[in-house]
Backbone of each chain as ProteinMPNN parsed JSONL, in Angstrom:
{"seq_chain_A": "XXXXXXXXXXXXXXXXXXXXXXXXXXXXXXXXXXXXXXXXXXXXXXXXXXXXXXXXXXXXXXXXXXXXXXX", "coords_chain_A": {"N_chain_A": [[-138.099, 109.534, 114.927], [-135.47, 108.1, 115.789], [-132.142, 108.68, 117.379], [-129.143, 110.377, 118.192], [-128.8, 112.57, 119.677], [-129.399, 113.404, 122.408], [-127.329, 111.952, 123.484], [-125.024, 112.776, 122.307], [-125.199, 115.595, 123.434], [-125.448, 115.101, 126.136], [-122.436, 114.403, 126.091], [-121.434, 116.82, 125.969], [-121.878, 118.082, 127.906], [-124.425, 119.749, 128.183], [-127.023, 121.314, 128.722], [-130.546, 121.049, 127.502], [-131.823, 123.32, 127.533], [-129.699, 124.697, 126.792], [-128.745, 123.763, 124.224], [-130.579, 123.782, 122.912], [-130.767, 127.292, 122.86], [-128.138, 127.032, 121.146], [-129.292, 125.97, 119.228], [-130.964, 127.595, 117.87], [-133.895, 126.891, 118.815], [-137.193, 126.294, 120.275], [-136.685, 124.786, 123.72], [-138.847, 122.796, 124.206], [-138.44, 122.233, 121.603], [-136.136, 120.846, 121.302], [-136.629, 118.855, 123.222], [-138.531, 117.397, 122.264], [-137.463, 116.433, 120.067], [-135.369, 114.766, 120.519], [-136.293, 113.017, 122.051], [-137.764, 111.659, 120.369], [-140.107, 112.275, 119.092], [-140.297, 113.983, 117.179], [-139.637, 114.388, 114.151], [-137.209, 116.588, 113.023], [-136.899, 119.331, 110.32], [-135.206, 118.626, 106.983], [-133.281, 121.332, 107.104], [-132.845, 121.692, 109.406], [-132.263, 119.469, 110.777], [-129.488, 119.274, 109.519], [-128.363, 121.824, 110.528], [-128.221, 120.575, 112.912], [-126.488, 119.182, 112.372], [-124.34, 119.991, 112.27], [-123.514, 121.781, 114.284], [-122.763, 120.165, 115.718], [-120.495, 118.537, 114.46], [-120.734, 116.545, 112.793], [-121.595, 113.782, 110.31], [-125.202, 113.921, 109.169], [-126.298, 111.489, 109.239], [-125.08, 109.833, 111.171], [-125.851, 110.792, 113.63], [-128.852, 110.88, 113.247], [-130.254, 108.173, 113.259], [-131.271, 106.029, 110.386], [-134.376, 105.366, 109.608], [-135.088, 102.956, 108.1], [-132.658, 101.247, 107.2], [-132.722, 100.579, 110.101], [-135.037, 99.025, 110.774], [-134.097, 97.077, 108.392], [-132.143, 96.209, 110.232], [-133.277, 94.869, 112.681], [-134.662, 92.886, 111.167]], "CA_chain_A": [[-136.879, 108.919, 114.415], [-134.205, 107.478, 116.816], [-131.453, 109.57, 117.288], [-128.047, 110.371, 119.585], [-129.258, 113.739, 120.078], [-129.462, 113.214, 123.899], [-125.972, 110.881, 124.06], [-124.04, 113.935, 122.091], [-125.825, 116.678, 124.468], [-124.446, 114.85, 127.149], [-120.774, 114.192, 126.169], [-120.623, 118.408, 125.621], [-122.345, 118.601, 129.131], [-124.849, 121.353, 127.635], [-128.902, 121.273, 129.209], [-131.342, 121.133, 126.844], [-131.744, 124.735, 127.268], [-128.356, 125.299, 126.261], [-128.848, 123.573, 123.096], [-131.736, 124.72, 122.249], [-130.134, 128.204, 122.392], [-127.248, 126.679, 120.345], [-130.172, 125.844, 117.568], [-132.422, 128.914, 117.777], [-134.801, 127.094, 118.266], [-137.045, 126.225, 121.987], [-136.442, 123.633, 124.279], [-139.081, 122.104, 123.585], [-138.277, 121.497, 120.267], [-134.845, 119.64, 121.581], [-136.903, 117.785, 123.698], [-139.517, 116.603, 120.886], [-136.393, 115.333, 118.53], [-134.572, 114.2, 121.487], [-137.47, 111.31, 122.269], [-138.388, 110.827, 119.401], [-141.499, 112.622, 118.92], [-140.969, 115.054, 116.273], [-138.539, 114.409, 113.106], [-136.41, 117.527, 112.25], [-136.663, 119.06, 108.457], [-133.762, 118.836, 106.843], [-132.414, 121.83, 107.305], [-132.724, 121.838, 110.884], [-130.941, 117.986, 110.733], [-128.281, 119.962, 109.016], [-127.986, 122.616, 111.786], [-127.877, 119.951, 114.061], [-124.767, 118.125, 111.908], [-122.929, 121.366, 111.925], [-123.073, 122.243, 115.266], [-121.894, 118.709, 116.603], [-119.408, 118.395, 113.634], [-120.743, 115.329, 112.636], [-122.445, 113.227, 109.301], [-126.417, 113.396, 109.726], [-126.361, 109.699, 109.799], [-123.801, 109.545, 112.437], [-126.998, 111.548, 114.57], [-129.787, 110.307, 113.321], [-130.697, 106.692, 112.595], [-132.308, 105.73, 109.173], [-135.711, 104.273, 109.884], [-134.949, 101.675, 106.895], [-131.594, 100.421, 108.332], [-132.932, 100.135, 111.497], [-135.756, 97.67, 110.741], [-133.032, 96.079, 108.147], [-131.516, 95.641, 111.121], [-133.85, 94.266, 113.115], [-134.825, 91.766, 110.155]], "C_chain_A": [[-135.865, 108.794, 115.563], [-133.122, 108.119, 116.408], [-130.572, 109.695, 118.242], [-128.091, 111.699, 119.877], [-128.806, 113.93, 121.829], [-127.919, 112.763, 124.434], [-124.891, 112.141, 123.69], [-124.33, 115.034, 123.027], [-124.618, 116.493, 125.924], [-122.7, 115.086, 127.722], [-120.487, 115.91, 126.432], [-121.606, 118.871, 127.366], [-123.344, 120.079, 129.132], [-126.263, 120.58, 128.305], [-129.611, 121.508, 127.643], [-131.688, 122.708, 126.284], [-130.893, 125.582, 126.624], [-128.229, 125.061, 124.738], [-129.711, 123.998, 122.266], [-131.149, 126.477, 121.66], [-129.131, 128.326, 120.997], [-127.769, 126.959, 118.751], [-130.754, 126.69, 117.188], [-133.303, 128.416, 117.829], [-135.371, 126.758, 119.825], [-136.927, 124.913, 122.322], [-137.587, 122.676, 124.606], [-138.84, 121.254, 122.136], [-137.523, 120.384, 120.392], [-135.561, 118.585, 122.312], [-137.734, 116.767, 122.536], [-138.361, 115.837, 120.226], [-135.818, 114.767, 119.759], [-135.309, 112.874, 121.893], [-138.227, 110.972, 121.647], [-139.926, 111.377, 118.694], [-141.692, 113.494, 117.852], [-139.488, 114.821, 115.364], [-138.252, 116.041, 112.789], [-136.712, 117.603, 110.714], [-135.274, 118.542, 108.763], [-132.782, 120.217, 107.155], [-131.696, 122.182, 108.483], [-131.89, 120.504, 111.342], [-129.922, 118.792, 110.671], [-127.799, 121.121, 109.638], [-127.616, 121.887, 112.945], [-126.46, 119.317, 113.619], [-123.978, 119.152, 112.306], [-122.85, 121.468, 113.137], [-122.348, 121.047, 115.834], [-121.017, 117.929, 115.478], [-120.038, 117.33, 113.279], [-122.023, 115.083, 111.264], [-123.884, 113.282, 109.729], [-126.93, 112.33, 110.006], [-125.477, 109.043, 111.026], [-124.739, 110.145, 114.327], [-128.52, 111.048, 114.732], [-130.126, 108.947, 112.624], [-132.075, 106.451, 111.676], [-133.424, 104.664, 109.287], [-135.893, 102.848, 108.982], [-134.115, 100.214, 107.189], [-131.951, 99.891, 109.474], [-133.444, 98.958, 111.569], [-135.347, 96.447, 109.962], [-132.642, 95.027, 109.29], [-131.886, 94.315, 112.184], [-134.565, 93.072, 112.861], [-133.915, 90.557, 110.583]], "O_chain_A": [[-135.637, 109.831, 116.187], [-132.944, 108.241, 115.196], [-130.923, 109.207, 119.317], [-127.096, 112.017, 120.528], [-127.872, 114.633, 122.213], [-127.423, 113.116, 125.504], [-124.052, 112.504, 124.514], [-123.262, 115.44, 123.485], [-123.687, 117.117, 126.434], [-122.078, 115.495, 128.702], [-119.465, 116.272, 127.015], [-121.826, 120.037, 127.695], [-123.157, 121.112, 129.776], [-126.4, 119.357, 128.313], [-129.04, 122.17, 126.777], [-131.783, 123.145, 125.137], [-131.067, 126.681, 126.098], [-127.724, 125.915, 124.01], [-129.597, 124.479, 121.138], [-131.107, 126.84, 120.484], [-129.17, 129.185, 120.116], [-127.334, 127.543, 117.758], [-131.173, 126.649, 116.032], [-134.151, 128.92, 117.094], [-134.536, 126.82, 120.728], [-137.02, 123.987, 121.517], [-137.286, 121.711, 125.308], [-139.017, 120.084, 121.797], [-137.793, 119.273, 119.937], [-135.206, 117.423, 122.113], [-137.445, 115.632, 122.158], [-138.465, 114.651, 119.912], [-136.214, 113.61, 119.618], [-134.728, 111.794, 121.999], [-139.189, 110.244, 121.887], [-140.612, 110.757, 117.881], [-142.811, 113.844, 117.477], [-138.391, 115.06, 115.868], [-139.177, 116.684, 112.292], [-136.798, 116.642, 109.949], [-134.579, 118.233, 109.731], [-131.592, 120.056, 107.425], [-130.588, 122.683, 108.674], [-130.981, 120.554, 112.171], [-129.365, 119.099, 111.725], [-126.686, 121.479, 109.254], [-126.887, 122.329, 113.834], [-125.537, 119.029, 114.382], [-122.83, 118.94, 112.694], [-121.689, 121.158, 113.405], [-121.276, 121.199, 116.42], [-120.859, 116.717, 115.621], [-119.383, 116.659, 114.077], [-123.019, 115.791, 111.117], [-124.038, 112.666, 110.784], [-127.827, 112.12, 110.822], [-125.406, 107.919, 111.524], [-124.431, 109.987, 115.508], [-129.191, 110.864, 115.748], [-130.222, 108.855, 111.4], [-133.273, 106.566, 111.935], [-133.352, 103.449, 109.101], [-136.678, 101.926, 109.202], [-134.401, 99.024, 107.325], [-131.53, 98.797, 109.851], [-132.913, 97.981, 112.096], [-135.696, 95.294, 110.218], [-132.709, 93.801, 109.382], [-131.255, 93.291, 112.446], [-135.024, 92.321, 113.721], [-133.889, 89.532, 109.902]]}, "seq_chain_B": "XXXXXXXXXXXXXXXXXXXXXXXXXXXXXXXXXXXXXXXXXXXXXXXXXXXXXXXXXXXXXXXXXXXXXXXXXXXXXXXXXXXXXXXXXXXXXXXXXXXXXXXXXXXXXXXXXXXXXXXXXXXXXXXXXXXXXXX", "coords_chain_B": {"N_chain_B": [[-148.449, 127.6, 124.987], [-145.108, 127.828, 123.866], [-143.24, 130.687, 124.58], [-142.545, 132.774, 122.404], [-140.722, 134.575, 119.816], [-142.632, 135.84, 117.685], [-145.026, 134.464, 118.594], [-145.286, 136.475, 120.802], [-145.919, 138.662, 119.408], [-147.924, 137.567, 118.028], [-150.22, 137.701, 120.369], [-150.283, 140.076, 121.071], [-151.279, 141.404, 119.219], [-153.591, 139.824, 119.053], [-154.952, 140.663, 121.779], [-154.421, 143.372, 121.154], [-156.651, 143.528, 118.768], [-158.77, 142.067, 120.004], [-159.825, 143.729, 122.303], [-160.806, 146.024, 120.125], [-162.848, 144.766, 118.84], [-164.618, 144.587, 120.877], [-165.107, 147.391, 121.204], [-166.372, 147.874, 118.876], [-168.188, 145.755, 118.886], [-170.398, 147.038, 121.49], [-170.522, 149.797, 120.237], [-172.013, 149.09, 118.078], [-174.223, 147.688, 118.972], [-175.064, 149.615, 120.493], [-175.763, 151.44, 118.607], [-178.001, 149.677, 117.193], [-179.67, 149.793, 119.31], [-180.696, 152.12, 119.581], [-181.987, 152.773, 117.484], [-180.566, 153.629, 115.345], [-179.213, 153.067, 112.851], [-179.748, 152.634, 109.417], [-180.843, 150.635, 106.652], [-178.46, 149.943, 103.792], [-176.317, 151.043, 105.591], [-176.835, 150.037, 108.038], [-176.169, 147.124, 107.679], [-173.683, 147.526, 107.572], [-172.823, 148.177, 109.703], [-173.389, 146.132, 111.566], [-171.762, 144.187, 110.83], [-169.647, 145.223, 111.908], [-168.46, 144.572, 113.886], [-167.535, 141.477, 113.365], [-165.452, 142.305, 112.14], [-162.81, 142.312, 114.005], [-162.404, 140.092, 114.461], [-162.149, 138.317, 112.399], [-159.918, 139.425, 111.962], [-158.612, 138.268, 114.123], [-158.414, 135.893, 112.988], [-156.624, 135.825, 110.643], [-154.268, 137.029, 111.845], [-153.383, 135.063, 113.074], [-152.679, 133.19, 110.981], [-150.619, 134.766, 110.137], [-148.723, 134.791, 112.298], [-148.117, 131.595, 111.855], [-147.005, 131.87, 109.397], [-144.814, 133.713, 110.749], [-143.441, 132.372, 112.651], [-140.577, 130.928, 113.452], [-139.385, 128.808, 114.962], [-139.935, 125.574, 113.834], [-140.866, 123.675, 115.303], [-142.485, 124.044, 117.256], [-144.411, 125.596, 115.45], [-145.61, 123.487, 114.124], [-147.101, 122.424, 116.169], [-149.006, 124.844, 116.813], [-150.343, 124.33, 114.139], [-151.197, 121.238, 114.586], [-153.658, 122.061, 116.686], [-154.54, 123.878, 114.935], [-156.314, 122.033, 113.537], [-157.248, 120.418, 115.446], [-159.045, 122.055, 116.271], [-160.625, 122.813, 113.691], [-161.641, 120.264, 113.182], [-163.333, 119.818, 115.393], [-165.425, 121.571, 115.178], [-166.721, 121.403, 112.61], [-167.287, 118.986, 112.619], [-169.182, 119.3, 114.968], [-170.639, 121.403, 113.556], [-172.099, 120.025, 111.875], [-173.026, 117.696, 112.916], [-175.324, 119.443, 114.118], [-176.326, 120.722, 112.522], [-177.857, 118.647, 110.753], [-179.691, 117.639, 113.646], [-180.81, 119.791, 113.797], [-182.399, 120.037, 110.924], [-183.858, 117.667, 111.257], [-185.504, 118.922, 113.351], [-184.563, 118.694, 115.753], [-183.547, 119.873, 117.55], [-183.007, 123.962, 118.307], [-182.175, 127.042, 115.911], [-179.084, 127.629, 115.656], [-177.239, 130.417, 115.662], [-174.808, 131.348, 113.907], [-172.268, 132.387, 114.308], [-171.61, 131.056, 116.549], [-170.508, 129.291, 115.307], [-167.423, 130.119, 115.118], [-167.05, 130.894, 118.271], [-166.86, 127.541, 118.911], [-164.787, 126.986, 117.851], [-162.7, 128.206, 118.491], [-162.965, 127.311, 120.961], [-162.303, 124.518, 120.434], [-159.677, 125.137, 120.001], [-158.445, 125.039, 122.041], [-159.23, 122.134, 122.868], [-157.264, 120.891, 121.053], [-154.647, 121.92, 122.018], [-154.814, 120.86, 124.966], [-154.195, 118.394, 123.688], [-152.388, 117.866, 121.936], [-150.752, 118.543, 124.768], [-151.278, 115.953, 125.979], [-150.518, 113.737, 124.028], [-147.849, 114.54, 123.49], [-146.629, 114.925, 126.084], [-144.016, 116.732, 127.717], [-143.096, 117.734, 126.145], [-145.088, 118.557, 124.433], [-146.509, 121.538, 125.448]], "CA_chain_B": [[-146.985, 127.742, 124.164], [-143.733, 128.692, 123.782], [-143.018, 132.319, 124.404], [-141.403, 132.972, 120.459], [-140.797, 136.228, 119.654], [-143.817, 135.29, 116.993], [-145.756, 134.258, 119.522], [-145.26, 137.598, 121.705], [-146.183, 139.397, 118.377], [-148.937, 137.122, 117.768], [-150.387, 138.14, 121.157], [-150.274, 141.621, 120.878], [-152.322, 141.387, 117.863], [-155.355, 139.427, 119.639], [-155.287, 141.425, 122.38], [-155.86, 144.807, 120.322], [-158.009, 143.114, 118.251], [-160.103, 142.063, 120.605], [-160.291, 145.087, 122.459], [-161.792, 146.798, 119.284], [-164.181, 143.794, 119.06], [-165.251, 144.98, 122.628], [-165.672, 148.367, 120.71], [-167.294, 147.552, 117.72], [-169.742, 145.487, 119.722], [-171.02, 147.998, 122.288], [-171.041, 150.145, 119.641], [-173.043, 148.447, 117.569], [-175.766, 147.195, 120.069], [-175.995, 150.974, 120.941], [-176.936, 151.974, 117.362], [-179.558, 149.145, 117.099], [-180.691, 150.059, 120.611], [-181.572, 153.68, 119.641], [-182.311, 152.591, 116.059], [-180.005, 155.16, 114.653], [-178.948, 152.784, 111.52], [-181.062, 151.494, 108.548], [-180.488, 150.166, 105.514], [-177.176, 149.892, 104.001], [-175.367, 151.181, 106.963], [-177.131, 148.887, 108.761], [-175.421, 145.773, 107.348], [-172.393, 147.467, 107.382], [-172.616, 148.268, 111.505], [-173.673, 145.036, 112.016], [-170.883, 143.299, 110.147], [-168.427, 145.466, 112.278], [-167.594, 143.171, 115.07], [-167.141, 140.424, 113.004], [-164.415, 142.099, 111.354], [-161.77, 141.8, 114.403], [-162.632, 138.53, 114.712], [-161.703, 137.616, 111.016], [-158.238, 139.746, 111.855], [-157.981, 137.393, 114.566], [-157.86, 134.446, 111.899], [-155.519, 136.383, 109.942], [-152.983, 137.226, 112.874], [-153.357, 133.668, 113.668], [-152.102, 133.06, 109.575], [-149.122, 135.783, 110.157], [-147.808, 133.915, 113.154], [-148.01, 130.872, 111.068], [-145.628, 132.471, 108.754], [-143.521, 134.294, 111.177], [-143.088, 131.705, 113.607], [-139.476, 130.479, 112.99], [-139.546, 127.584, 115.684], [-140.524, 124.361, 113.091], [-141.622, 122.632, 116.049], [-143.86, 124.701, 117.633], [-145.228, 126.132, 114.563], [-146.338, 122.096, 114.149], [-148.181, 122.523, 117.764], [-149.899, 125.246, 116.682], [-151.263, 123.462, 113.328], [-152.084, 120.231, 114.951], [-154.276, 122.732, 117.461], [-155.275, 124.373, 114.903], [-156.48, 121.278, 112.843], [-158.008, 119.754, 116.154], [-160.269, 123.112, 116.198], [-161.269, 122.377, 112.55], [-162.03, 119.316, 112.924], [-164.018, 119.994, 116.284], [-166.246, 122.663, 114.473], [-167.423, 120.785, 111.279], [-168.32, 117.864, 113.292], [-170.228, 120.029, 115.703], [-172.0, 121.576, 112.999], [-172.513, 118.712, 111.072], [-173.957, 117.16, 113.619], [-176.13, 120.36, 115.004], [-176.952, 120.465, 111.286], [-178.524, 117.658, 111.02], [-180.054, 118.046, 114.354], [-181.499, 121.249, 113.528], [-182.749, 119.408, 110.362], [-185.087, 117.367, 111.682], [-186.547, 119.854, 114.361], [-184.818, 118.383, 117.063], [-182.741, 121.348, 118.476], [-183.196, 125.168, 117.992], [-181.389, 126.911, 115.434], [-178.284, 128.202, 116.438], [-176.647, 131.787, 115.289], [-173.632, 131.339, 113.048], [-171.276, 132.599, 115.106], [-171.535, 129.998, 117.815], [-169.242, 127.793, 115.181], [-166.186, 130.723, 115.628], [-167.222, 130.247, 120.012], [-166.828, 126.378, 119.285], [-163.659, 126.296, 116.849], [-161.54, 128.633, 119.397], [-162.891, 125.473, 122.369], [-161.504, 123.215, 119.085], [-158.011, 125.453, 119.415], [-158.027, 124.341, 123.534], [-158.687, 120.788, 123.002], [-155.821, 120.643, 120.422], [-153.594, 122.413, 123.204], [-154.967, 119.695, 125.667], [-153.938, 116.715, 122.932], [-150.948, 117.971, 122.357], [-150.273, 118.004, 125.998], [-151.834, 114.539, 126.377], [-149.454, 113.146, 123.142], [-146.524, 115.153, 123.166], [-145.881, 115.049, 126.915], [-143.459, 117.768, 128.123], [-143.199, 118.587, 124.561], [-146.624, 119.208, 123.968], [-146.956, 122.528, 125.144]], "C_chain_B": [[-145.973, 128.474, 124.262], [-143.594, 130.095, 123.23], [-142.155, 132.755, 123.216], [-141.601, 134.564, 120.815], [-142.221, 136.528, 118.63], [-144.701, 135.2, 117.857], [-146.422, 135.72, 120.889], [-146.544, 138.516, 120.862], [-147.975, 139.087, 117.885], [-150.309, 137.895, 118.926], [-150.672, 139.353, 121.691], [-151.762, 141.529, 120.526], [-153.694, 140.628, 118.146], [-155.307, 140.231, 120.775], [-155.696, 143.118, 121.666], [-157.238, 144.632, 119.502], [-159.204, 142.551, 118.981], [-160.74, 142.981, 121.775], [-160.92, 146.157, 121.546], [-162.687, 146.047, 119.166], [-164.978, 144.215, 119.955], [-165.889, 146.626, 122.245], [-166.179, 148.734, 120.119], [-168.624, 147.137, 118.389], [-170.677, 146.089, 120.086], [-171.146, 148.905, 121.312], [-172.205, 149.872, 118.618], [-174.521, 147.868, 118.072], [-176.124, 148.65, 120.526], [-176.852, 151.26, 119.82], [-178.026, 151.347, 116.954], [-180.538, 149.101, 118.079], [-181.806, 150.721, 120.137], [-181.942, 153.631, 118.219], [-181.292, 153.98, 115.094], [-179.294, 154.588, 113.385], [-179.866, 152.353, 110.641], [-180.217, 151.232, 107.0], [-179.129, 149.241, 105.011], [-175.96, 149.653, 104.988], [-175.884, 150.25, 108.287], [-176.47, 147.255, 108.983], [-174.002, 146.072, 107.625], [-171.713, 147.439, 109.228], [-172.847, 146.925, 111.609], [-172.707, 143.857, 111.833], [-169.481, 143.859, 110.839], [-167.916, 144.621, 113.556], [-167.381, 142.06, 114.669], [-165.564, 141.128, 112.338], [-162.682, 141.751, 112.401], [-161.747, 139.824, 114.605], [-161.983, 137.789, 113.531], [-160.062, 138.483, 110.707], [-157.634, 138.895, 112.686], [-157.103, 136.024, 113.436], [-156.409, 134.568, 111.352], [-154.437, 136.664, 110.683], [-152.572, 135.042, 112.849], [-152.276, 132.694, 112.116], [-150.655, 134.115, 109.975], [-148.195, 134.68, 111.274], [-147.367, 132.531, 112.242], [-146.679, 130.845, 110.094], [-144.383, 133.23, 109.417], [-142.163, 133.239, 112.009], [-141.567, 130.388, 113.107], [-139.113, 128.852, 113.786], [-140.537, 126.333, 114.778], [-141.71, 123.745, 113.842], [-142.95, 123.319, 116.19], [-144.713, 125.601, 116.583], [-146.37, 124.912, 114.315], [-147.574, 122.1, 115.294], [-149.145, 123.08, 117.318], [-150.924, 124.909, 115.058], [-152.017, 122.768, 113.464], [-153.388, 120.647, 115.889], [-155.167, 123.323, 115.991], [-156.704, 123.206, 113.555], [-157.821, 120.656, 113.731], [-159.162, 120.399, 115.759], [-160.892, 123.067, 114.742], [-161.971, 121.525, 112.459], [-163.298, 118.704, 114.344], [-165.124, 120.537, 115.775], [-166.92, 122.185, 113.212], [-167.877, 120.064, 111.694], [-169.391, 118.287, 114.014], [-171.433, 120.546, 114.87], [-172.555, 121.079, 112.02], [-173.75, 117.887, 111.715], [-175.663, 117.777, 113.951], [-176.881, 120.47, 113.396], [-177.966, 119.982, 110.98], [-180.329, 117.826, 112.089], [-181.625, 119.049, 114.095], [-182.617, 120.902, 111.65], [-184.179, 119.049, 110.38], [-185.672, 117.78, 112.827], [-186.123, 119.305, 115.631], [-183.943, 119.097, 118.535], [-183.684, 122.701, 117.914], [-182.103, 125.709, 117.041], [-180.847, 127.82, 115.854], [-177.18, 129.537, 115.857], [-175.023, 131.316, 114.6], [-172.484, 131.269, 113.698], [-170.729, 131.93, 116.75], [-170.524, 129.302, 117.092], [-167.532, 128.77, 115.517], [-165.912, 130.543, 117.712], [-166.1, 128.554, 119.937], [-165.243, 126.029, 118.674], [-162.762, 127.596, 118.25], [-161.334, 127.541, 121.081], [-162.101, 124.252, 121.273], [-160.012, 123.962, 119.489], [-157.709, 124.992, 121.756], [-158.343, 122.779, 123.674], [-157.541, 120.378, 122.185], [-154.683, 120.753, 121.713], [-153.44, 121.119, 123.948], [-154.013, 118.035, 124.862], [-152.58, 116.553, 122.891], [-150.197, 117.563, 123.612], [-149.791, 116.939, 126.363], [-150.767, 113.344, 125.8], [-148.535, 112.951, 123.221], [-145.625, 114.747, 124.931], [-145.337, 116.321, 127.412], [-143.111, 118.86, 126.895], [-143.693, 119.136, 123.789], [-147.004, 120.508, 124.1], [-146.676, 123.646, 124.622]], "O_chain_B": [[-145.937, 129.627, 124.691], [-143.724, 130.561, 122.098], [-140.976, 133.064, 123.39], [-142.219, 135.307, 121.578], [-142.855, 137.544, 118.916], [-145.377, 136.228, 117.865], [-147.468, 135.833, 121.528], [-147.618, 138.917, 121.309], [-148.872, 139.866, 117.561], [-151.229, 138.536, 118.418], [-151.291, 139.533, 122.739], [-152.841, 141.555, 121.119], [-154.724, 140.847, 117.508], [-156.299, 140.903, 120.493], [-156.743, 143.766, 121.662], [-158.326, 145.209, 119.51], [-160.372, 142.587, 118.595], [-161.928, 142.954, 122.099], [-161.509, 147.108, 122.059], [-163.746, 146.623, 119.416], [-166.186, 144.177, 119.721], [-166.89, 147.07, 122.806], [-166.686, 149.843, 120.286], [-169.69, 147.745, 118.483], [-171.756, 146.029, 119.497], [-172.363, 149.094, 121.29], [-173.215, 150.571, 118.532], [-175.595, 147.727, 117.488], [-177.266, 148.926, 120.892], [-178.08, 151.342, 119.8], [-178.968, 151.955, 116.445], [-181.692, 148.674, 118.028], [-183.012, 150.476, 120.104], [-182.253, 154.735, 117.773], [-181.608, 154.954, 114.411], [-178.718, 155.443, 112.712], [-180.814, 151.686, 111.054], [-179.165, 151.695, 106.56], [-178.763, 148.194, 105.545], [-175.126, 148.766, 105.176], [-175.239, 149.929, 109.286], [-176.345, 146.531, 109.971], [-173.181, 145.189, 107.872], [-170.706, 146.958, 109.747], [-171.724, 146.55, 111.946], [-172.764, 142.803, 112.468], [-168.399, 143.325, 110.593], [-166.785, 144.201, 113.804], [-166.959, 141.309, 115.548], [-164.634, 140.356, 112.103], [-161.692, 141.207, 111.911], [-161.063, 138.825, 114.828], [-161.346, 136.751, 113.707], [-159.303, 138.335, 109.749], [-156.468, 138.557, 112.482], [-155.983, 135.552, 113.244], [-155.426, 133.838, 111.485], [-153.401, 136.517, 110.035], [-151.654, 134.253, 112.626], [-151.426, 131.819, 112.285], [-149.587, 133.505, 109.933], [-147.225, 133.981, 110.982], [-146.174, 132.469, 111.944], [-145.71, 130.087, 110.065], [-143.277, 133.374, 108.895], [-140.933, 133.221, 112.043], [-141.693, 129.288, 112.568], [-138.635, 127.91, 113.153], [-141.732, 126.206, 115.044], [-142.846, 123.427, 113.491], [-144.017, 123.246, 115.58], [-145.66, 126.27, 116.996], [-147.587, 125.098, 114.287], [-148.753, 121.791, 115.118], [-150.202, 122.458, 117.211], [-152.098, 125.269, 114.979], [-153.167, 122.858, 113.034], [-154.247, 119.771, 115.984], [-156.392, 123.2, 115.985], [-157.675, 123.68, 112.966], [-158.94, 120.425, 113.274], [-160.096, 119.874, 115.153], [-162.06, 123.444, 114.831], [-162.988, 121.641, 111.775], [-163.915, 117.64, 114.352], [-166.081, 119.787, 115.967], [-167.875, 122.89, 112.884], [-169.081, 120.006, 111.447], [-170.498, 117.785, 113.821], [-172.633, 120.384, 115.092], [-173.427, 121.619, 111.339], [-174.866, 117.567, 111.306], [-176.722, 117.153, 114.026], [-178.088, 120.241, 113.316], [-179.008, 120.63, 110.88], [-181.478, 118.004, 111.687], [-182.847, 118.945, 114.196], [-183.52, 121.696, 111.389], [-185.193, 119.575, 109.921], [-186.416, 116.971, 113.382], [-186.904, 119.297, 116.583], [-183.816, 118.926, 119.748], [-184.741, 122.601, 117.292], [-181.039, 125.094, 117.109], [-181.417, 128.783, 116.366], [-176.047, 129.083, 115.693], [-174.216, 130.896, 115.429], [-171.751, 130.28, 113.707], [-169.899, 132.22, 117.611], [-169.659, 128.706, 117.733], [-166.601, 128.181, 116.066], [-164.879, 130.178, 118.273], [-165.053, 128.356, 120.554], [-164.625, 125.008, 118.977], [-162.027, 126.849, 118.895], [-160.414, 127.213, 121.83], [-161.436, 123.277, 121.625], [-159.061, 123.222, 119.237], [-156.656, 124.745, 122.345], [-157.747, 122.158, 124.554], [-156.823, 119.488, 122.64], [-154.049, 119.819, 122.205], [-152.47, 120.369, 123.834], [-153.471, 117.06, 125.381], [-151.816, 115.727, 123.391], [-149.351, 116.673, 123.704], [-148.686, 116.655, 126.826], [-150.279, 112.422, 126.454], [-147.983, 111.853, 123.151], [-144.446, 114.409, 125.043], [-146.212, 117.169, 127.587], [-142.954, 120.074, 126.764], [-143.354, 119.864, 122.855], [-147.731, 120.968, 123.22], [-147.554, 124.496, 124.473]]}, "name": "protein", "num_of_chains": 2, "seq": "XXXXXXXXXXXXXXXXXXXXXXXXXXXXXXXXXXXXXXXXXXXXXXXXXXXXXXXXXXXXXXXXXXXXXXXXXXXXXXXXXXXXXXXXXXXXXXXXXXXXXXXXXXXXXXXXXXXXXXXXXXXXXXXXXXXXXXXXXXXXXXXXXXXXXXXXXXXXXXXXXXXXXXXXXXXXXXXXXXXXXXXXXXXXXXXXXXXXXXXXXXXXXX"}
């Protein structure tokens, strides 16, 4: 799933490693959701909203919309 | 894989266990050396080195459940899925094979050998798939 994972990381100037810490969970994992390779449950979405204050749709882009979009 | 605290734990737990495997064994090949079991106790010595082996499985199920990392709990599924799906084909095939007389037949415990080479080509796929993420 396509995602600003990587673009928010950035703005807070944190490493992968750092976030990872952030999430509990490893840096692999951040990398997997970060390019796309591994969808988040939900509750782990919802760890990710909370820590970067933000709507889960505001993070991760709805595979539906998207190809809407691309329609 | 990723060093989890699960993973540490996991680790442990095949290493003792297969250090009593290593003790069960040798024990066991002594007592059918010197013939010193029969019967009963015979099946039951003989069945003792399989049993770390089937705690391996079961550690391998605990991590499963302990392992708090989503992702890499996924890794070790799709690994352990590959190795499933390595091991039925193998002895599907060897099956067969062995069928119509055109192998030898091969000891049981060659498919636990072939399904732990099934849990290193998963590793490998992963790798291969996932990228930096893979392992």
């Amino acid at each position: 799933m396509e995602n600003r994972l990587r673009v928010l990381r950035a703005e807070r100037a944190w490493s992968q490693q750092e976030l990872a810490e952030r999430l509990e969970v490893s840096r692999q994992s951040v990398n997997a959701i970060e390019t796309g390779k591994y969808d988040p449950s939900l509750p782990l979405a919802f760890r990710i909203a909370e820590l970067f204050e933000l709507p889960i749709e505001e993070i991760f882009v709805s595979p539906a919309r998207r190809s809407s979009k691309a329609i | 894989m990723v060093r989890t605290l699960a993973w540490k734990r996991y680790n442990w737990r095949v290493i003792w266990l297969t250090l009593l495997y290593a003790v069960f064994l040798i024990g066991a090949t002594y007592c059918f050396k010197l013939k010193l079991v029969t019967g009963l106790i015979a099946y039951a010595v003989a069945s003792l080195p399989a049993l770390p082996i089937v705690g391996i499985f079961l550690a391998m199920g605990r991590y499963l459940v302990e392992e708090q990392d989503e992702y890499v709990r996924m890794l070790m599924v799709r690994q352990i899925l590959w190795a499933s799906g390595v091991v039925l084909s193998l002895a599907t095939v060897w099956g067969f094979l062995d069928s119509f007389d055109l192998v030898g037949h091969a000891d049981g415990y060659y498919i636990v050998i072939a399904w732990f080479f099934g849990l290193g080509v998963g590793g490998i796929v992963n790798k291969y798939t996932l990228g930096e993420a893979g392992c």
